[in-house]
C-alpha positions as CSV (number, residue, x, y, z in Angstrom):
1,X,81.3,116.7,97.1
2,X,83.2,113.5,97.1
3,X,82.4,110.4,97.5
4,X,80.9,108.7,100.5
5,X,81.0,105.3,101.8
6,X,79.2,104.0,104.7
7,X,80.8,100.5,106.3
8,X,81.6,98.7,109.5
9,X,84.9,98.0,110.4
10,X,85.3,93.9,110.0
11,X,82.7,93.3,107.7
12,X,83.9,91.6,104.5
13,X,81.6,93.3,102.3
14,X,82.4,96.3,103.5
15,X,86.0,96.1,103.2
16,X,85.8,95.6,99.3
17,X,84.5,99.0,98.8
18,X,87.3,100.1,100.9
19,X,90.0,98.1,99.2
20,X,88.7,99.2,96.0
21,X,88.7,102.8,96.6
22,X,92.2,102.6,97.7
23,X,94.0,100.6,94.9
24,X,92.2,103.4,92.8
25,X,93.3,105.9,94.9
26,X,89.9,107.9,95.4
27,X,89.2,110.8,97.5
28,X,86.4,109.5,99.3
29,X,85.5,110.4,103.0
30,X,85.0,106.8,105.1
31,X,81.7,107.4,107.1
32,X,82.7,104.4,109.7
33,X,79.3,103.8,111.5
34,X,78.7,101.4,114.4
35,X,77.1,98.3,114.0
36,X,76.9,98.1,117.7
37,X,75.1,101.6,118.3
38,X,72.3,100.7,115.7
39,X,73.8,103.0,113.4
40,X,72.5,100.5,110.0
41,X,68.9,100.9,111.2
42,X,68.8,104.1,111.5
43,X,66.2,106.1,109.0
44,X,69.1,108.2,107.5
45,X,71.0,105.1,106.8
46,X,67.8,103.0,106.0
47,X,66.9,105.6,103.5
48,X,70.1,105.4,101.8
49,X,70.4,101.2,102.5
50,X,66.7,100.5,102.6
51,X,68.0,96.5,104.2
52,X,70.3,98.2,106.8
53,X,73.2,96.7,105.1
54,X,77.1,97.5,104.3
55,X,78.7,98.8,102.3
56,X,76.8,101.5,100.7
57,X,78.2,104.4,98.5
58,X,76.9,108.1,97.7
59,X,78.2,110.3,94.6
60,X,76.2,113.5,94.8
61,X,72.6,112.2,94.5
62,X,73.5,108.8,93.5
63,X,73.3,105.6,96.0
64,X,74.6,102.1,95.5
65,X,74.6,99.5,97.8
66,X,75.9,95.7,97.0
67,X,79.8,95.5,97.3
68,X,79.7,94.1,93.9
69,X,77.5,96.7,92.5
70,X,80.2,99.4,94.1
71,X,83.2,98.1,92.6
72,X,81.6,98.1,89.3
73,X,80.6,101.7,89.9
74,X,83.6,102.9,90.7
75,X,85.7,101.0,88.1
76,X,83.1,102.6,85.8
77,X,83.3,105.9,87.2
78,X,87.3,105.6,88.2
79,X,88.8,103.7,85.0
80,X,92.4,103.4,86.1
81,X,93.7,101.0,87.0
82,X,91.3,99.1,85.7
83,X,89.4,96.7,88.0
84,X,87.5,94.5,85.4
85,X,90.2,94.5,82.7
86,X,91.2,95.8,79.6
87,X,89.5,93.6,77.3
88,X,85.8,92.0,76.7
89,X,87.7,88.6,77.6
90,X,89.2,89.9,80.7
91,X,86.4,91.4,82.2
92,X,84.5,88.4,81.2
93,X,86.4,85.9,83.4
94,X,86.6,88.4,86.3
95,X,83.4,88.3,86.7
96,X,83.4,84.9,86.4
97,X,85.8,84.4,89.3
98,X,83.9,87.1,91.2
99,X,80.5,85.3,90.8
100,X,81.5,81.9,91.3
101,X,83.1,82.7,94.9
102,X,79.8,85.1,95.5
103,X,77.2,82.0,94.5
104,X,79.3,79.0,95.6
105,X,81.6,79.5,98.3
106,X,80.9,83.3,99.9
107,X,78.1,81.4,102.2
108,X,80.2,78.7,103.8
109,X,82.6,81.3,104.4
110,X,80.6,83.0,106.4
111,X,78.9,79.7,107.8
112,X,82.6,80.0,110.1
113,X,83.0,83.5,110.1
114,X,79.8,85.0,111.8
115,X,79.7,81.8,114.5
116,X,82.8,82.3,115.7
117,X,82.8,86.0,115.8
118,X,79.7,86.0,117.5
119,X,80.4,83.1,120.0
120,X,77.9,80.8,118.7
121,X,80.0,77.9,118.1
122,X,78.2,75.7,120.1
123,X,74.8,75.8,118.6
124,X,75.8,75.7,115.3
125,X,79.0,73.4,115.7
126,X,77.3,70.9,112.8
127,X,77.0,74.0,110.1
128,X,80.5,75.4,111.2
129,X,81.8,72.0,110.2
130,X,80.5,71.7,107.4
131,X,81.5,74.9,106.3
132,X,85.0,73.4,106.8
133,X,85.1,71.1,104.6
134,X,83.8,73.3,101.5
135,X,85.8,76.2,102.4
136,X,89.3,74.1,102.4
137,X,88.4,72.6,99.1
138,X,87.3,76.3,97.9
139,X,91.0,77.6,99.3
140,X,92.8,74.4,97.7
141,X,91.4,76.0,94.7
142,X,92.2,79.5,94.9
143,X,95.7,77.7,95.8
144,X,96.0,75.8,92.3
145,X,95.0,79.5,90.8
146,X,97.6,81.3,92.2
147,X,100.6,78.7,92.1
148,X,100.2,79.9,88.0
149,X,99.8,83.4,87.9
150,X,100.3,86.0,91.2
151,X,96.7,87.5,90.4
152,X,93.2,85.0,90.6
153,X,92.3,86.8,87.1
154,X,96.2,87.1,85.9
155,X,99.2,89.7,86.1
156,X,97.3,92.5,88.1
157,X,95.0,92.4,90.6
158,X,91.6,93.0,89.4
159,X,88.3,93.3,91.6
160,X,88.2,89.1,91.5
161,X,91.3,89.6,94.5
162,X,89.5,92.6,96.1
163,X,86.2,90.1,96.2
164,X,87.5,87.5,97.7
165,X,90.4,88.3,100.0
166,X,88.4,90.3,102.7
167,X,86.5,86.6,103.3
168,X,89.6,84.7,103.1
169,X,90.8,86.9,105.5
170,X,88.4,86.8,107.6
171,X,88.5,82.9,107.9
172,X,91.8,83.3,109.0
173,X,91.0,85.5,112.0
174,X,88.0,83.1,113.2
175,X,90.6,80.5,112.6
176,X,92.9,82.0,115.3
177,X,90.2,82.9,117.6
178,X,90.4,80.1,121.2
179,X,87.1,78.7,120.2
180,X,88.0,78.1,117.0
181,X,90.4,75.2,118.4
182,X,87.6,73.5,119.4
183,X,86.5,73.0,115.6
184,X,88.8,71.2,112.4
185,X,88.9,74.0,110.4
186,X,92.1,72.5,108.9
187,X,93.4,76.0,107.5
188,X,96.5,76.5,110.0
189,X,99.2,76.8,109.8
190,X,98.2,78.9,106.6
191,X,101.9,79.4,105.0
192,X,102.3,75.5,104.8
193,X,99.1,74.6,103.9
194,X,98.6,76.8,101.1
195,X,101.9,78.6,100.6
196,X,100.6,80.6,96.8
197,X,97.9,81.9,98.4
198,X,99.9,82.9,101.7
199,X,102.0,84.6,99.4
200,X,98.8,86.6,97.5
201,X,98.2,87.8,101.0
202,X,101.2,89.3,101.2
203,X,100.8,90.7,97.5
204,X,97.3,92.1,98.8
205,X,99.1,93.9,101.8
206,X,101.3,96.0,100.0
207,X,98.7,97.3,97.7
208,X,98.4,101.1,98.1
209,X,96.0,102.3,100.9
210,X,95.8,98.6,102.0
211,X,96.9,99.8,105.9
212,X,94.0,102.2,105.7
213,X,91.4,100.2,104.6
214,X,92.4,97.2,107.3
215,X,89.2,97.0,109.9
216,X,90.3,99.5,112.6
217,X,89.2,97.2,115.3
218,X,91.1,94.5,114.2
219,X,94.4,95.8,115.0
220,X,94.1,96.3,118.9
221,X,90.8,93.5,119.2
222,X,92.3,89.6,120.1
């Protein structure tokens, strides 16, 4: 049996286990479910995802759920090409990159995302900006990264790029959304703003399997 992995199609979280299993170039089966059709809270899924959440992968008997927790999995179970380095140091300040984003930035990131997606701009206008302001200073950062080295961790892409991008991404979409112009996000135009990691993006898109791990929905939705 291969291996399974259960996501919805736009959700960041999801998309790393996607990403992940693509660079490595797994043969998994993609179980797409619907977010929309309740599919998450669903006792087969809640047995398996006991918080109804994405992504969530099955080997055989074996379930793991955080996106985190996944890529760790499979870099574990899938050692090439390596995800978390070669070396104690290198995996050390993956991590580091992949945590710091995860418990400092990953929430204001989504403090635009999920308003904007889910038209509730206007009641949470105050939190959105906010969110702004912390997620430009958080990209000015990744920026000073990447004007060094193509990679956040380096000369490869390591699961600190496959952690992050799917939200920086994702910013980007909200960004272009109508509502979106009624908030300073300050993050367009992207390319002038922050032209290294404009050009990571691009680095990102040519990674093997990156057209079929891009959200379905995304490529026909506004």
């Amino acid at each position: 049996m291969s291996i399974e992995i259960y996501w919805f199609s736009g959700s960041p979280f999801a998309w790393r286990a996607i990403l992940a299993a693509e660079v490595k170039g797994i043969d998994y089966t993609s179980r797409l479910i619907q977010a929309s059709d309740g599919d998450h809270q669903k006792p087969e899924f809640l047995a398996m995802s006991p918080r109804g959440k994405v992504p969530v992968l099955r080997d055989g008997d074996l379930v793991v759920t955080e996106s985190l927790a996944i890529l760790a999995y499979l870099d574990r179970r899938f050692p090439e090409p390596p995800l978390f380095g070669r070396t104690p140091e290198e995996t050390g300040q993956i991590w580091r990159l992949a945590l710091d984003f995860e418990n400092n930035s990953l929430g204001q990131f989504m403090n635009i995302i999920q308003p904007i997606f889910f038209d509730q701009v206007e009641e949470k206008r105050e939190q959105v900006e906010a969110a702004a302001d912390a997620v430009t200073h958080e990209l000015a950062r990744l920026e000073g990264r990447l004007k060094e080295q193509p990679w956040l961790a380096g000369e490869a892409v390591s699961a600190a790029d496959i952690a992050i991008y799917p939200f920086v991404e994702a910013v980007l979409r909200a960004a272009g959304k109508p509502i979106a112009k009624t908030v300073p996000l300050r993050v367009l135009p992207f390319e002038q703003t922050y032209p290294a990691l404009a050009a990571w993006r691009q680095r990102v898109g040519l990674l093997p399997g990156y057209e079929r791990a891009y959200p379905p929905h995304w490529r026909s939705a506004a």
